[in-house]
N, CA, C and O of each residue as an XYZ file, in Angstrom:
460
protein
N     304.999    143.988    348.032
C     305.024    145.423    347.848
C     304.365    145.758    346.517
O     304.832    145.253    345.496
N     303.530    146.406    346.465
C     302.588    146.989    345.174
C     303.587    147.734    343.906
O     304.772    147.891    344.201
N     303.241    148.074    342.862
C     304.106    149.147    341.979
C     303.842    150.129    342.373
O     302.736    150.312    342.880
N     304.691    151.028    342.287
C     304.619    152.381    341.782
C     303.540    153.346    341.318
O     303.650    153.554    340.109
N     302.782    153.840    341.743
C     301.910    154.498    341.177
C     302.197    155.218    339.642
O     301.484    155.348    338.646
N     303.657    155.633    339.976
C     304.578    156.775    339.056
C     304.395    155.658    337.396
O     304.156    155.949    336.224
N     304.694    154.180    338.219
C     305.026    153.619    337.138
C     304.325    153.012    335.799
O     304.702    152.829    334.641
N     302.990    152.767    336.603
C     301.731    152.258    335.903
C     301.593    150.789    336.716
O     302.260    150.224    337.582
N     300.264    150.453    335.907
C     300.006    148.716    336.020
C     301.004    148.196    334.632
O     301.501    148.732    333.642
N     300.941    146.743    335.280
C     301.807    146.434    334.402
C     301.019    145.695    333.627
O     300.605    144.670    334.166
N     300.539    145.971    332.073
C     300.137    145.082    331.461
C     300.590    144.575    330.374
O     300.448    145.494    329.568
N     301.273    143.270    329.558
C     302.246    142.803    328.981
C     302.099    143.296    327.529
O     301.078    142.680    327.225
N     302.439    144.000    326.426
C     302.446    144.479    325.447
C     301.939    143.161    324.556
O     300.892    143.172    323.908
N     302.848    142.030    324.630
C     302.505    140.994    323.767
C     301.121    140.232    323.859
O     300.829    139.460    322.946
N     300.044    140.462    325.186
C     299.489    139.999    325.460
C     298.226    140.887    324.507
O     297.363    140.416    323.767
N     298.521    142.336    324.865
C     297.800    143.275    323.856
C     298.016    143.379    323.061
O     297.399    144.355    322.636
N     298.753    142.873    322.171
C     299.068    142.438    320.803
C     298.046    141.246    320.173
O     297.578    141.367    319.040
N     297.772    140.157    320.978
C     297.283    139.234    320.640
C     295.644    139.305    320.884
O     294.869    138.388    320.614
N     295.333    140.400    321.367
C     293.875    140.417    321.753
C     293.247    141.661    320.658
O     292.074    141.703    320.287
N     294.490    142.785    320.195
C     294.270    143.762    319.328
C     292.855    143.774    317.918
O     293.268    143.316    316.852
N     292.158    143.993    317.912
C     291.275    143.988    316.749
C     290.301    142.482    316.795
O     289.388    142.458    315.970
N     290.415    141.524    317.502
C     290.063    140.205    317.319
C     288.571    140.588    318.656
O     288.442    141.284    319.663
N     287.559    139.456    317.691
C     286.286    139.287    318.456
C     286.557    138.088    319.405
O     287.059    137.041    318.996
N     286.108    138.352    321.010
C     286.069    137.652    321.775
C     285.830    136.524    321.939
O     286.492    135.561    322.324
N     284.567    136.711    321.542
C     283.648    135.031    320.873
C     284.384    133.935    320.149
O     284.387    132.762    320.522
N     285.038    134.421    319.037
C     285.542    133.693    317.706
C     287.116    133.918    318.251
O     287.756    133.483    317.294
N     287.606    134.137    318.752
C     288.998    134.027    319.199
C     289.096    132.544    320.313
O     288.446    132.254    321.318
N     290.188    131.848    319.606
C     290.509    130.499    320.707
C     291.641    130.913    322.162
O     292.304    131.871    322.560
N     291.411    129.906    322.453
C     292.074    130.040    324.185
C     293.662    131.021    323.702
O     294.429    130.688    322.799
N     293.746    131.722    324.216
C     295.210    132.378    324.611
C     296.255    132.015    325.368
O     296.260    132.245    326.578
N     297.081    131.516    324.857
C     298.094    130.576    325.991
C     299.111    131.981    327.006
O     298.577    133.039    326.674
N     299.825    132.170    327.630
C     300.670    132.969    328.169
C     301.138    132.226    329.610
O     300.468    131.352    330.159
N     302.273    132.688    330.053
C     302.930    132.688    331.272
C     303.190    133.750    332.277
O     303.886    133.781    333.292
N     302.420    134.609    331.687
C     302.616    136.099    332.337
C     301.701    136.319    333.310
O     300.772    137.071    333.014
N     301.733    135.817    334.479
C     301.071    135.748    335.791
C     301.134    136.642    335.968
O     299.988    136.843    336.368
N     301.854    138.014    336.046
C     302.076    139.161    336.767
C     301.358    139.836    336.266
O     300.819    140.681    336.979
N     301.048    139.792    334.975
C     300.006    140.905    334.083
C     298.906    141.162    335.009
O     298.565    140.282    335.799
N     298.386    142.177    334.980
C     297.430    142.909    335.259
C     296.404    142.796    334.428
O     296.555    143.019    333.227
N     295.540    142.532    334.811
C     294.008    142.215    333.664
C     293.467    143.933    333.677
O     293.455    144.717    334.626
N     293.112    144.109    332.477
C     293.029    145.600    331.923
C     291.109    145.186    330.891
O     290.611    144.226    330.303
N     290.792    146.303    331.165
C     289.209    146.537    330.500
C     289.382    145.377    329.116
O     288.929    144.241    328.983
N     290.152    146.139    328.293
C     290.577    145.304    326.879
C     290.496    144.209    326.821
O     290.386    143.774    325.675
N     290.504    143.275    327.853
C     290.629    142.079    328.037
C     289.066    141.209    328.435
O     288.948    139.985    328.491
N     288.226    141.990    328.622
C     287.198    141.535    328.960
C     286.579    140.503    327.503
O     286.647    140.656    326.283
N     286.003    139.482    328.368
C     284.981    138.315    327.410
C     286.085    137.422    326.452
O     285.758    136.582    325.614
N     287.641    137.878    326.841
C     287.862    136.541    326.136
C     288.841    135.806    327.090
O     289.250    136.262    328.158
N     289.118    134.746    326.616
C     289.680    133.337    327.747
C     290.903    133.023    327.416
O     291.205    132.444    326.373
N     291.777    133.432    328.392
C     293.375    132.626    328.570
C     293.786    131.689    328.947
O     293.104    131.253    329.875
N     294.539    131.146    328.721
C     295.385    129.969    329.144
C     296.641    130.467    330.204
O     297.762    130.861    329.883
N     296.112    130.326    331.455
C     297.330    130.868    332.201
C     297.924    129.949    332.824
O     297.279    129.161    333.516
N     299.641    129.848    332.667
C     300.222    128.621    333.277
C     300.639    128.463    334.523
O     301.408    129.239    335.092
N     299.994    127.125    335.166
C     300.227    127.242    336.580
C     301.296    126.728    337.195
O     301.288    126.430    338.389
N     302.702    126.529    336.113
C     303.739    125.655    336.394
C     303.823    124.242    335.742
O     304.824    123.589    335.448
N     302.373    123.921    335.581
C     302.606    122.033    334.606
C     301.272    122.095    333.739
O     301.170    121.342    332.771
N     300.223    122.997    334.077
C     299.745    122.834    332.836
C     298.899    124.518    332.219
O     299.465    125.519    332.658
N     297.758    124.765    331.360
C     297.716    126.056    331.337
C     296.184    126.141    331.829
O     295.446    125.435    331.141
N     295.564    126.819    332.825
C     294.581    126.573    333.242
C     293.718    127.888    332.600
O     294.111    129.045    332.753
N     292.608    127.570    331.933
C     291.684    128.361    331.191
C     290.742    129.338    332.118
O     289.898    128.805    332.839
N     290.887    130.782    332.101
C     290.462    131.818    333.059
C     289.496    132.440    331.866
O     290.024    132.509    330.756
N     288.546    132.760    331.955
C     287.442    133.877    331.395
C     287.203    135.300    331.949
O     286.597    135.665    332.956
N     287.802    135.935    331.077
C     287.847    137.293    331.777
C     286.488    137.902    331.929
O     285.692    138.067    331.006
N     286.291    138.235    333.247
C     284.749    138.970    333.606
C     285.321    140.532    334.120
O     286.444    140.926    334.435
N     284.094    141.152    334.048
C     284.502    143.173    334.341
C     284.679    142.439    336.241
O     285.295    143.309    336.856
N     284.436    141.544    336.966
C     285.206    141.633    338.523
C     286.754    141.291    338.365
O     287.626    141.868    339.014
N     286.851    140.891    337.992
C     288.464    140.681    337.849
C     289.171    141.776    337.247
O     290.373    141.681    337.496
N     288.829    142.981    336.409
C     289.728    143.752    335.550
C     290.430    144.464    337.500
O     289.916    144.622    338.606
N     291.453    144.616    337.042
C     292.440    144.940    338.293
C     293.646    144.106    338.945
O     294.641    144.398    339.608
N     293.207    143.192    338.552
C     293.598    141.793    339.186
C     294.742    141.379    337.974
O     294.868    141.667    336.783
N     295.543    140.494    339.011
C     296.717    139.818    337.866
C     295.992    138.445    337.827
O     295.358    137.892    338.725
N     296.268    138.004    336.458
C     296.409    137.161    335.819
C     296.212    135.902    336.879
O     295.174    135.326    337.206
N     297.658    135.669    337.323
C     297.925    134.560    337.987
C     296.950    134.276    339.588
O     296.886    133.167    340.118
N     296.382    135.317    340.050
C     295.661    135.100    340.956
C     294.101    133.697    340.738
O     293.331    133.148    341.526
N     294.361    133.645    338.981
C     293.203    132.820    339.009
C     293.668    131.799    338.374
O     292.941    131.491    337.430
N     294.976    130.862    338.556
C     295.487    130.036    338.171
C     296.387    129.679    339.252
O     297.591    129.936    339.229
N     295.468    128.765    340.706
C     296.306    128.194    341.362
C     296.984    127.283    341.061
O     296.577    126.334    340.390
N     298.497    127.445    341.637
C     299.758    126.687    341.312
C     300.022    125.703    342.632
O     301.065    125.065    342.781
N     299.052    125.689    343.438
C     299.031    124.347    344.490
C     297.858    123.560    344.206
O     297.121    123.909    343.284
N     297.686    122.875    344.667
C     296.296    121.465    344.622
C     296.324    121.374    346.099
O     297.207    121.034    346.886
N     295.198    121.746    346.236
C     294.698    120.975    347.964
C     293.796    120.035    348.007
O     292.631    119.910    347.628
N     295.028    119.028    348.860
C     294.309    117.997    349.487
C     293.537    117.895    350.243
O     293.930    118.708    351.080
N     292.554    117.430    350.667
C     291.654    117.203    352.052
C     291.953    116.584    352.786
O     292.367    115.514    352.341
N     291.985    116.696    354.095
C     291.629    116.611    355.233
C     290.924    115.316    355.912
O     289.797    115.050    355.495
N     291.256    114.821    356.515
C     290.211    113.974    357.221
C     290.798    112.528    357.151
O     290.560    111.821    358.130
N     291.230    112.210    356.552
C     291.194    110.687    355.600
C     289.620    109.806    355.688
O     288.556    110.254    355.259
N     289.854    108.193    356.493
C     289.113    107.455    356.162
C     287.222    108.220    356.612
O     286.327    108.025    355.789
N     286.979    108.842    357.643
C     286.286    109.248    357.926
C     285.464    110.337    357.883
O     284.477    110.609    358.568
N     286.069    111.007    356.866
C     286.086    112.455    356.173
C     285.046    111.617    354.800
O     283.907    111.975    354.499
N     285.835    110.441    354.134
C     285.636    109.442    352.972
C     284.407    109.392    352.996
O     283.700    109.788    352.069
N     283.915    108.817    354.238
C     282.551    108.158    354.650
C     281.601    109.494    354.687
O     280.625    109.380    353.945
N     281.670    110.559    355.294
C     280.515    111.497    355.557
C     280.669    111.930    354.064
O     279.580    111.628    353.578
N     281.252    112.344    353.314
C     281.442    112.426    352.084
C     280.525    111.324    351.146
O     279.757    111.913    350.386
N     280.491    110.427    351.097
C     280.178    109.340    350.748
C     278.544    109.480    350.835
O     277.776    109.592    349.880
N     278.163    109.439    352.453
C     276.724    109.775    352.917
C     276.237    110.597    352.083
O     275.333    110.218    351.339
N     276.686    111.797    352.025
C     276.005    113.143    351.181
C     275.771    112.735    350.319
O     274.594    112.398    350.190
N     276.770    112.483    349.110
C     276.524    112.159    347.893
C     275.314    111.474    347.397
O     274.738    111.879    346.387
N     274.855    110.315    348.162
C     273.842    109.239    348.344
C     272.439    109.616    348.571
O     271.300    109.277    348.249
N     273.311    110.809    349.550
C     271.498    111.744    350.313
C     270.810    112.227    349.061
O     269.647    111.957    348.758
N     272.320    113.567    347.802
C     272.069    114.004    347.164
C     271.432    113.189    345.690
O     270.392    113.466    345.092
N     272.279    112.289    345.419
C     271.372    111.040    344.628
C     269.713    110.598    345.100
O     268.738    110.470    344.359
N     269.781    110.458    346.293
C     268.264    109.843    346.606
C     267.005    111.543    346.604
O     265.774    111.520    346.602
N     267.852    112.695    346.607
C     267.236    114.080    346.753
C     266.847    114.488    345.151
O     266.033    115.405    345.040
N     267.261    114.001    344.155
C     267.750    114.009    342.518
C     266.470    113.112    341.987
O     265.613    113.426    341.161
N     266.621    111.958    342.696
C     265.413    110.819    342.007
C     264.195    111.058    342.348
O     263.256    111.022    341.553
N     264.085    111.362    343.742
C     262.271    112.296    344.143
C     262.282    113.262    343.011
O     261.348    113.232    342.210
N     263.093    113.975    342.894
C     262.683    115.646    342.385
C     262.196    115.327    340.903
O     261.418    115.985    340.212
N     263.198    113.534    340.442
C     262.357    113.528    338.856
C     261.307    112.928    339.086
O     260.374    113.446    338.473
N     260.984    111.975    339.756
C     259.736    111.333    340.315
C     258.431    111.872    340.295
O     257.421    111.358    339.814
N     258.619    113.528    341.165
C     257.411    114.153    341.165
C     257.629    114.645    340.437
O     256.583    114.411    339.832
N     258.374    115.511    339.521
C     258.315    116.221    338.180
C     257.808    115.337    337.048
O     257.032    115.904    336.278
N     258.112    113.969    336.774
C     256.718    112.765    336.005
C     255.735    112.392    336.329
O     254.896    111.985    335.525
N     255.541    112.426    337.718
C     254.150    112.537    338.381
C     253.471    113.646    337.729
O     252.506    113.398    337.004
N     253.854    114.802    337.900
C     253.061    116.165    337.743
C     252.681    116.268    335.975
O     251.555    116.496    335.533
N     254.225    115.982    334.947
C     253.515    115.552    333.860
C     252.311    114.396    333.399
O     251.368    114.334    332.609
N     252.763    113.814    334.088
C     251.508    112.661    333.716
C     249.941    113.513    333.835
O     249.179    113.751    332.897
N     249.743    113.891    335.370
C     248.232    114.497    335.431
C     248.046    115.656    334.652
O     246.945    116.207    334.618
């Protein structure tokens, strides 16, 4: 169920405390637990530490996300894949394709310097 229109977004006071007057650039990671926060304009260009339950996963705030909470970009599951031993192998193939697709591309790119 969404908030309240009446009530506002919710964005954490302490969080705007810590971003208050400070340059984006030169400011280090921001730690917090406040998943629920609402990412607000103010927040744009600098990088949090949002915790996903065991560790704090580093989010960069961009103008697509202002709207959005926090925690939407700090998944708190890990997915596994699918497939097992045979999933391994076509997996495996690609990689090899993409290695042998990597060594042409420098090949003719020293070819082309040379002439």
């Amino acid at each position: 169920m969404t908030r309240s229109i009446k009530k506002g977004i919710y964005v954490d006071e302490g969080i705007l405390k810590k971003i208050a007057g400070k340059n984006p650039l030169q400011t280090p990671v921001i730690k917090t637990w406040k998943r629920a926060c609402v990412i607000a304009p103010e927040m744009l260009g600098f990088t949090f530490g949002v915790h996903n339950g065991k560790t704090h996963v580093e989010v960069f705030i961009t103008e697509d996300m202002v709207g959005h909470r926090l925690g939407e970009f700090s998944p708190t599951k890990k997915f596994v894949k699918h497939g097992g031993k045979m999933q391994k192998e076509l997996e495996q193939k690609k990689k090899e394709a993409e290695i042998a697709q990597a060594k042409t591309a420098t090949a003719v790119a020293e070819d082309a310097k040379k002439k």
